[in-house]
N, CA, C and O atoms as CSV, one atom per row, in Angstrom:
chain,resi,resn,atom,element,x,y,z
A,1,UNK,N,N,9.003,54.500,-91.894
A,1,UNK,CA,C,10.225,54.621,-91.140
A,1,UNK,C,C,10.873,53.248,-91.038
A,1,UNK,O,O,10.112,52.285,-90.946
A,2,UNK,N,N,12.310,53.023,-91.045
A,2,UNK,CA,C,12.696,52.033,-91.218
A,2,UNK,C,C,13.066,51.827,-89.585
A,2,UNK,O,O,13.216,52.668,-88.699
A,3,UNK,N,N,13.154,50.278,-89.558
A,3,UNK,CA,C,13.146,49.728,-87.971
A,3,UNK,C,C,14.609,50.308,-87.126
A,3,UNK,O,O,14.653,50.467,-85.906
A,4,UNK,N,N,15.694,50.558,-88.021
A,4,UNK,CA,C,16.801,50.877,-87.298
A,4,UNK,C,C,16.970,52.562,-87.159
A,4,UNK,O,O,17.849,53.055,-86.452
A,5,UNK,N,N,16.381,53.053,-87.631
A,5,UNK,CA,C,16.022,54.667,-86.741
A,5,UNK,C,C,15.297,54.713,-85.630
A,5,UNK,O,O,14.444,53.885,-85.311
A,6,UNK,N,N,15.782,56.176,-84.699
A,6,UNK,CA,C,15.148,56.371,-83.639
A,6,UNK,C,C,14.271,57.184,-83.628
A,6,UNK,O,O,14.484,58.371,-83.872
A,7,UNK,N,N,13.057,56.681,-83.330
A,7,UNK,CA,C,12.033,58.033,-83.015
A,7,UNK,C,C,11.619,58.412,-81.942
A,7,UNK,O,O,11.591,57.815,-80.867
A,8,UNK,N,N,11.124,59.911,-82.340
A,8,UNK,CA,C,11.054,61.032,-81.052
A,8,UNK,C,C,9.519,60.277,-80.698
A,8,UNK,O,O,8.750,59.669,-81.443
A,9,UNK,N,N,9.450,60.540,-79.496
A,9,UNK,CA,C,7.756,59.854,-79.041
A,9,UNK,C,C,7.953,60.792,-77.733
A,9,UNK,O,O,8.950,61.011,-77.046
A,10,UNK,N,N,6.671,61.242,-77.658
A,10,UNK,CA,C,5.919,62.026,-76.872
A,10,UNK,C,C,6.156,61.353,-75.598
A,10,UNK,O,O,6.114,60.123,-75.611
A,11,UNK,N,N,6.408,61.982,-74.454
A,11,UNK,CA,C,6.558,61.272,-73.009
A,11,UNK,C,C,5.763,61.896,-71.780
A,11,UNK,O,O,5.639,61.213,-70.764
A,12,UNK,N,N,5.151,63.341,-71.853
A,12,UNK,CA,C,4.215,64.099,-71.347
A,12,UNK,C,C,2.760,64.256,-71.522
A,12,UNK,O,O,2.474,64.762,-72.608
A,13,UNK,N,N,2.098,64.066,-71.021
A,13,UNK,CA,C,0.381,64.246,-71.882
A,13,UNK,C,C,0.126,66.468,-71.994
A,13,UNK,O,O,-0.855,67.154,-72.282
A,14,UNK,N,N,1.134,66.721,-71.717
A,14,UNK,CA,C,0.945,68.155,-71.974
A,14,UNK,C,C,2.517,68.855,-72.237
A,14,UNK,O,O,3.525,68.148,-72.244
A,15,UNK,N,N,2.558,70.231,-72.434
A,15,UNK,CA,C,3.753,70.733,-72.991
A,15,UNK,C,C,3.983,71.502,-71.624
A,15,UNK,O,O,3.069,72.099,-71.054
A,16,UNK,N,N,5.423,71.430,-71.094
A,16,UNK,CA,C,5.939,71.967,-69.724
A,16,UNK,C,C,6.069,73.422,-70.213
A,16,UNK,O,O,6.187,73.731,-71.399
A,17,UNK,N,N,6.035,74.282,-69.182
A,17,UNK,CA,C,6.221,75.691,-69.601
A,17,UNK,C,C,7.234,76.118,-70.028
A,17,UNK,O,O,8.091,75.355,-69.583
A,18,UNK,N,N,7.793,76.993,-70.723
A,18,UNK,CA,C,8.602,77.145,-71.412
A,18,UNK,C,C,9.235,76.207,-72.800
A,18,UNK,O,O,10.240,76.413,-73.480
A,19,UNK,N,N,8.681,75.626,-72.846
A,19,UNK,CA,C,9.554,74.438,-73.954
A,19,UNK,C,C,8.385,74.553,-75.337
A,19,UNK,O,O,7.165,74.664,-75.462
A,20,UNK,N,N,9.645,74.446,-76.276
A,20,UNK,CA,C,9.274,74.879,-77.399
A,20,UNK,C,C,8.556,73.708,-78.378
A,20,UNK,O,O,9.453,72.900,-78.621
A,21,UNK,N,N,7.626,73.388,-78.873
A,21,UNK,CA,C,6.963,72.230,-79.707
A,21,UNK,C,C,8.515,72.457,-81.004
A,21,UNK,O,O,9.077,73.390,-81.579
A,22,UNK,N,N,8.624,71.065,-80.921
A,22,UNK,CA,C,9.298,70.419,-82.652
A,22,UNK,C,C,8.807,70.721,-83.554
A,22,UNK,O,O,9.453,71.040,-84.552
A,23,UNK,N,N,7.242,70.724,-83.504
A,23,UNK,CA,C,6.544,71.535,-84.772
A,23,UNK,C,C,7.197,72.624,-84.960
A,23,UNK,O,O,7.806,72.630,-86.030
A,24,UNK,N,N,7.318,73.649,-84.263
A,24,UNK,CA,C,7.896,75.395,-84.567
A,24,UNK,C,C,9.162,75.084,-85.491
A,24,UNK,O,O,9.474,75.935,-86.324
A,25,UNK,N,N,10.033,73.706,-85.366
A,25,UNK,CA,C,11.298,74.175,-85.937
A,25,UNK,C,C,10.983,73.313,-87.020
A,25,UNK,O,O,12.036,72.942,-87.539
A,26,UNK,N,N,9.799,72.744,-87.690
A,26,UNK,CA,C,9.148,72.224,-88.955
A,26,UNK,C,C,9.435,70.570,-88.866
A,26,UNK,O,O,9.385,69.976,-89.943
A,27,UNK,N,N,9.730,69.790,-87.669
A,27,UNK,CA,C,9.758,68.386,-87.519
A,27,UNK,C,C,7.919,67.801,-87.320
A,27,UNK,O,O,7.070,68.274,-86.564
A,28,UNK,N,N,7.824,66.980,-88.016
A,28,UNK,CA,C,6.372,66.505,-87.614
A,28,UNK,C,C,6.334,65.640,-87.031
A,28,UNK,O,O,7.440,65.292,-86.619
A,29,UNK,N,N,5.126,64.738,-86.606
A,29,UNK,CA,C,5.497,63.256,-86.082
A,29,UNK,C,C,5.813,62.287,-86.196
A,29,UNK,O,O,5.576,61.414,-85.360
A,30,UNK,N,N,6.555,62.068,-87.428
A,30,UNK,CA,C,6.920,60.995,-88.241
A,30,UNK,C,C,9.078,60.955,-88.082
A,30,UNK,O,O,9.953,60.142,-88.381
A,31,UNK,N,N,9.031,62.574,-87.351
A,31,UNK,CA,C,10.578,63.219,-87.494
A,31,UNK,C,C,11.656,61.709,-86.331
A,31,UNK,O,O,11.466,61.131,-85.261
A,32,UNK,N,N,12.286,61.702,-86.977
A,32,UNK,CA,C,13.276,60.448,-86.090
A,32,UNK,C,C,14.420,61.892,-85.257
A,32,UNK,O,O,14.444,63.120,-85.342
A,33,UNK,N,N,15.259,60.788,-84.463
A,33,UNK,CA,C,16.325,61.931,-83.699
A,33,UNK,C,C,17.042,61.955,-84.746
A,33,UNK,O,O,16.993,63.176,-84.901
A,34,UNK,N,N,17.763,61.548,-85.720
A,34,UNK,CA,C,18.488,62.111,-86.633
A,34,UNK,C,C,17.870,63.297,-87.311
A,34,UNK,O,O,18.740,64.062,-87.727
A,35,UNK,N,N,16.508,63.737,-87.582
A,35,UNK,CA,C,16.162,64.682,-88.266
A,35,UNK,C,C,16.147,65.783,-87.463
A,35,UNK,O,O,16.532,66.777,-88.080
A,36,UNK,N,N,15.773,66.055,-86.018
A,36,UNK,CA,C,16.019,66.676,-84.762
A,36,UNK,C,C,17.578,67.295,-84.530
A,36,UNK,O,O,17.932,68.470,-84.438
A,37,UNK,N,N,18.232,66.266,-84.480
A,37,UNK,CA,C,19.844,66.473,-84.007
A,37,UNK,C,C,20.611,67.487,-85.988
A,37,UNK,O,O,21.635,68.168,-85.939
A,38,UNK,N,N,19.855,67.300,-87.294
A,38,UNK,CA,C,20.627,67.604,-88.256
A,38,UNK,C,C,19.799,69.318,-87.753
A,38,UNK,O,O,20.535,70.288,-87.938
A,39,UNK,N,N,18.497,69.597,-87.216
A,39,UNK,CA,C,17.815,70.348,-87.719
A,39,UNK,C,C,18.252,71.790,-86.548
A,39,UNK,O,O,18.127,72.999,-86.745
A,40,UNK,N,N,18.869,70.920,-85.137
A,40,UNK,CA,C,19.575,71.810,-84.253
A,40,UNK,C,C,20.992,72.027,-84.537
A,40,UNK,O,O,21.609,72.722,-83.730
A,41,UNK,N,N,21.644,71.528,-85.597
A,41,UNK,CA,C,22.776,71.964,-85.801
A,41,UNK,C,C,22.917,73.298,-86.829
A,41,UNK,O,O,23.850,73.986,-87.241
A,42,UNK,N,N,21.780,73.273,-86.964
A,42,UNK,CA,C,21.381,74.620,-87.784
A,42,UNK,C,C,20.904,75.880,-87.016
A,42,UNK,O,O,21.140,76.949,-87.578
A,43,UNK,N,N,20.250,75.925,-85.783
A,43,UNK,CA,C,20.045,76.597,-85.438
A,43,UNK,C,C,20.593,76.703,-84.038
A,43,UNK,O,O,21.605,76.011,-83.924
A,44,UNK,N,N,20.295,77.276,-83.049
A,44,UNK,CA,C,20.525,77.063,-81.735
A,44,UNK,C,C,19.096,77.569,-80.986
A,44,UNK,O,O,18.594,78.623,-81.376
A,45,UNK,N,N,18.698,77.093,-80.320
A,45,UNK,CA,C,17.608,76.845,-79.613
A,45,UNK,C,C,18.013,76.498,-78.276
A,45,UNK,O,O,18.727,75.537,-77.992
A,46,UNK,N,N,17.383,77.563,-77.244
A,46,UNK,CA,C,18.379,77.622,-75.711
A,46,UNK,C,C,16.911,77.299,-74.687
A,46,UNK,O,O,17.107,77.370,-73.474
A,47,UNK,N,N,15.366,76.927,-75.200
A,47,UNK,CA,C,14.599,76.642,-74.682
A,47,UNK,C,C,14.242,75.310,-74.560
A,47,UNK,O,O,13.985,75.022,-75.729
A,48,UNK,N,N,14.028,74.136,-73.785
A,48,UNK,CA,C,13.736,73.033,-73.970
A,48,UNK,C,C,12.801,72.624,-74.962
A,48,UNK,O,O,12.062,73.518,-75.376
A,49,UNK,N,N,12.582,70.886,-75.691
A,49,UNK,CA,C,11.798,71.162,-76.864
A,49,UNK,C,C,10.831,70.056,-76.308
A,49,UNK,O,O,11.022,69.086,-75.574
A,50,UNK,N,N,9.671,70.589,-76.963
A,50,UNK,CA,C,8.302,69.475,-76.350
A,50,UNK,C,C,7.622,68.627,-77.988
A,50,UNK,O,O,7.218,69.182,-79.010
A,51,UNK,N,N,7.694,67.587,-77.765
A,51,UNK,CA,C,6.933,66.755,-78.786
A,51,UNK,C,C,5.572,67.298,-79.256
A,51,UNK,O,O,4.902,67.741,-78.323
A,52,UNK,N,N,5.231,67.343,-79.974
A,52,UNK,CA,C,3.831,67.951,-79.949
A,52,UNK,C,C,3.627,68.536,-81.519
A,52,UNK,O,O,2.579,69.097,-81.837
């Protein structure tokens, strides 16, 4: 990853109820917010999303 992208980093030691893992919508842990923000403009997703 290059130094001037942003990455998603985990901020919970567990997943809040209801909220959906980034994994489900195929981001892994390597995914920056640009890959997040291209990957919700594709879909719509109305549940909060959990790192994981």
């Amino acid at each position: 990853m290059c130094h001037t992208e942003l990455a998603l980093l985990g901020i919970a030691s567990r997943a809040l109820p209801g909220t959906v893992p980034v994994s489900d919508l195929g981001l892994g842990r390597d995914a920056t917010v640009g890959d997040l923000l291209l990957e919700l403009s594709h879909r719509s997703v109305a549940a909060p999303l959990a790192l994981g």
